[in-house]
ZATOR-521717 format. One record per residue (C-alpha): residue number from 1; residue in three letters; x, y negated, z. Coordinates in Angstrom, 2 decimals, padded with zeros to 5 digits, always signed. Each point is the difference from the previous one (the first is absolute). Layout:
N
[NUM,"Ala",[X,Y,Z]]
...
***
This chain:
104
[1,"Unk",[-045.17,-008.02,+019.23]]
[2,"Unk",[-000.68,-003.94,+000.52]]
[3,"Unk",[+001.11,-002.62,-002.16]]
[4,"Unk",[-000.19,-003.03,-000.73]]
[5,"Unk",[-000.51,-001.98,-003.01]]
[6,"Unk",[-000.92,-003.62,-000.78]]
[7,"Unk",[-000.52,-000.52,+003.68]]
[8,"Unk",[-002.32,+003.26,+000.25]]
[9,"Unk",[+000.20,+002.83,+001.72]]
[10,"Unk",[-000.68,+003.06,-001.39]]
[11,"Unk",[+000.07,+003.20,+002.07]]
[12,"Unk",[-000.86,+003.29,-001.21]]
[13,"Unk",[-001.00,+001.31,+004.05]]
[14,"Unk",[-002.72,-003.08,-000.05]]
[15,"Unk",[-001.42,+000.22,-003.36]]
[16,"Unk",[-002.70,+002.33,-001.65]]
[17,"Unk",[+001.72,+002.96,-002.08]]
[18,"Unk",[-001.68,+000.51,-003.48]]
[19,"Unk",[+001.95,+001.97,-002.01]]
[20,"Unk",[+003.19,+001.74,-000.86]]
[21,"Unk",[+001.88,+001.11,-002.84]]
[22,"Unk",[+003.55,+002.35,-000.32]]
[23,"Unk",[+001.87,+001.10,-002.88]]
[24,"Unk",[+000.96,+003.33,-000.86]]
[25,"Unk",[+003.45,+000.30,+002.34]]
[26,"Unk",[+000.01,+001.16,+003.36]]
[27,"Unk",[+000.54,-002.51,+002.69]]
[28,"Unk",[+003.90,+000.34,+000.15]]
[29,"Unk",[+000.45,+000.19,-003.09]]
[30,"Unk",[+002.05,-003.33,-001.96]]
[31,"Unk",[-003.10,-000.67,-002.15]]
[32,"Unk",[-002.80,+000.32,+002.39]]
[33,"Unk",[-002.49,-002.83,-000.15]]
[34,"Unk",[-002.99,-000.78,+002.49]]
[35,"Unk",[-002.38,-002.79,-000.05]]
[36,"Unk",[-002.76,-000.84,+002.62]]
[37,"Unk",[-002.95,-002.15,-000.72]]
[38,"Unk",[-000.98,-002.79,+003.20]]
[39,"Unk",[-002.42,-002.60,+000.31]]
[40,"Unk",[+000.37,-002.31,+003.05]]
[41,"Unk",[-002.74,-001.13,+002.64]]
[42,"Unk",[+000.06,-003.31,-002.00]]
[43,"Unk",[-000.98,+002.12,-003.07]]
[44,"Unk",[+003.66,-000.25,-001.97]]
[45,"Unk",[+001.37,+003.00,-001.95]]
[46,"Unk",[+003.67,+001.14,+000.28]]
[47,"Unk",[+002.06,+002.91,-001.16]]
[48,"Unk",[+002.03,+001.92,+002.60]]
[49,"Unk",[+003.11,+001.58,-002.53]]
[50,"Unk",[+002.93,+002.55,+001.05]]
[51,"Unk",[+002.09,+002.15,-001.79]]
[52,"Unk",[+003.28,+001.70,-000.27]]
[53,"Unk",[+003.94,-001.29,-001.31]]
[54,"Unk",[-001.24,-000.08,-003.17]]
[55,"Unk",[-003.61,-001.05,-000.30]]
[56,"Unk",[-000.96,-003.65,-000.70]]
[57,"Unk",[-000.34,-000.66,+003.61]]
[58,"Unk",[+003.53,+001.14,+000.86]]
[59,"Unk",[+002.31,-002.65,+001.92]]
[60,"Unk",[+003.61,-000.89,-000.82]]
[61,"Unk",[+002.04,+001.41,+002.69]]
[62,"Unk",[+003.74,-001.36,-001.27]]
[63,"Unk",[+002.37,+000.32,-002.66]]
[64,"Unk",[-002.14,+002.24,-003.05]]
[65,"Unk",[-002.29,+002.02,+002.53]]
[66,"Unk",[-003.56,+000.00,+001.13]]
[67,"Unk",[-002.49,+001.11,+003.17]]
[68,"Unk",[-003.29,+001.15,-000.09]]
[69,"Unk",[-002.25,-003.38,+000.67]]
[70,"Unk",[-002.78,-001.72,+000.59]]
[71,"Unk",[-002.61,-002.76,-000.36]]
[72,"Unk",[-003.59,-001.99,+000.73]]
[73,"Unk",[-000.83,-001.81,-003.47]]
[74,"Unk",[-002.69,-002.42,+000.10]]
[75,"Unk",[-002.71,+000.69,-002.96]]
[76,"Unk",[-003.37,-001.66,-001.37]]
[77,"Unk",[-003.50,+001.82,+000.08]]
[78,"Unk",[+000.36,+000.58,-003.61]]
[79,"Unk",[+003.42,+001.82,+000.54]]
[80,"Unk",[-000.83,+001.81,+002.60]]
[81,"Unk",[-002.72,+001.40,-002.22]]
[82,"Unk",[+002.16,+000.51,-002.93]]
[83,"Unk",[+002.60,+001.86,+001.91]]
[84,"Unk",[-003.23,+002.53,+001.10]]
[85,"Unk",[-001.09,+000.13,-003.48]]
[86,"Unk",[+003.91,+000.64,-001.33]]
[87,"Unk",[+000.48,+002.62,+002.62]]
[88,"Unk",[-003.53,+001.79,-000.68]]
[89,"Unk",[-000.87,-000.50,+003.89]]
[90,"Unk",[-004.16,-000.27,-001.25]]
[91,"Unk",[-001.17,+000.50,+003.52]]
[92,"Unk",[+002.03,-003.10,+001.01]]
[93,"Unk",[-001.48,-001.83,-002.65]]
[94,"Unk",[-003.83,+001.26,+000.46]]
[95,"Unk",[+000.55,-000.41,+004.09]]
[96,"Unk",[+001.85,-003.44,-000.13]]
[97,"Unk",[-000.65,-001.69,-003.06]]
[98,"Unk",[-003.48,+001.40,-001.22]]
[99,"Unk",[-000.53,-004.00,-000.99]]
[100,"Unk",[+002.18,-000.13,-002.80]]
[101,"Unk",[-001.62,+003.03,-001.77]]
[102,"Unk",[-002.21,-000.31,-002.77]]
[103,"Unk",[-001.94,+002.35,-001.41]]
[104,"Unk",[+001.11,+001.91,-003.37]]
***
């Protein structure tokens, strides 16, 4: 998926995959969530998002109904990191953001 936002273009085909996270519903199922983690050539993180009728990424499609969606949504260094640390993807953190770690 490419978008773009604030007159830059963000493309999941271009960037570098780091992680991924899914809920608990199967992929047709109204709820189902999935989020992709991306950093850009240029070293910008975004969030790739889909998810069924009635997840948060859902789209209006007329009158009281919704589709299945999706978006790109630009995020900082700091959220990208917090979303890993959220979603318990540790290897993301150690392989991507090993600088931010201090020791216990």
């Amino acid at each position: 998926m490419t978008s773009i936002i604030d007159g830059k273009r963000y493309n999941t085909e271009t960037a570098k995959f780091l992680s991924a996270w899914e809920n608990q519903y199967f992929s047709g199922d109204l709820f189902y969530e999935r989020e992709e983690l991306y950093q850009t050539k240029k070293g910008t993180y975004f969030l790739y998002c889909e998810g069924g009728a009635g997840s948060a990424y859902s789209e209006p499609s007329g009158g009281n109904w919704n589709q299945p969606g999706e978006m790109i949504k630009q995020i900082s260094k700091e959220e990208a990191y917090e979303w890993c640390e959220s979603r318990h993807r540790s290897k993301a953190i150690e392989n991507h953001f090993a600088d931010m770690l201090t020791e216990a």
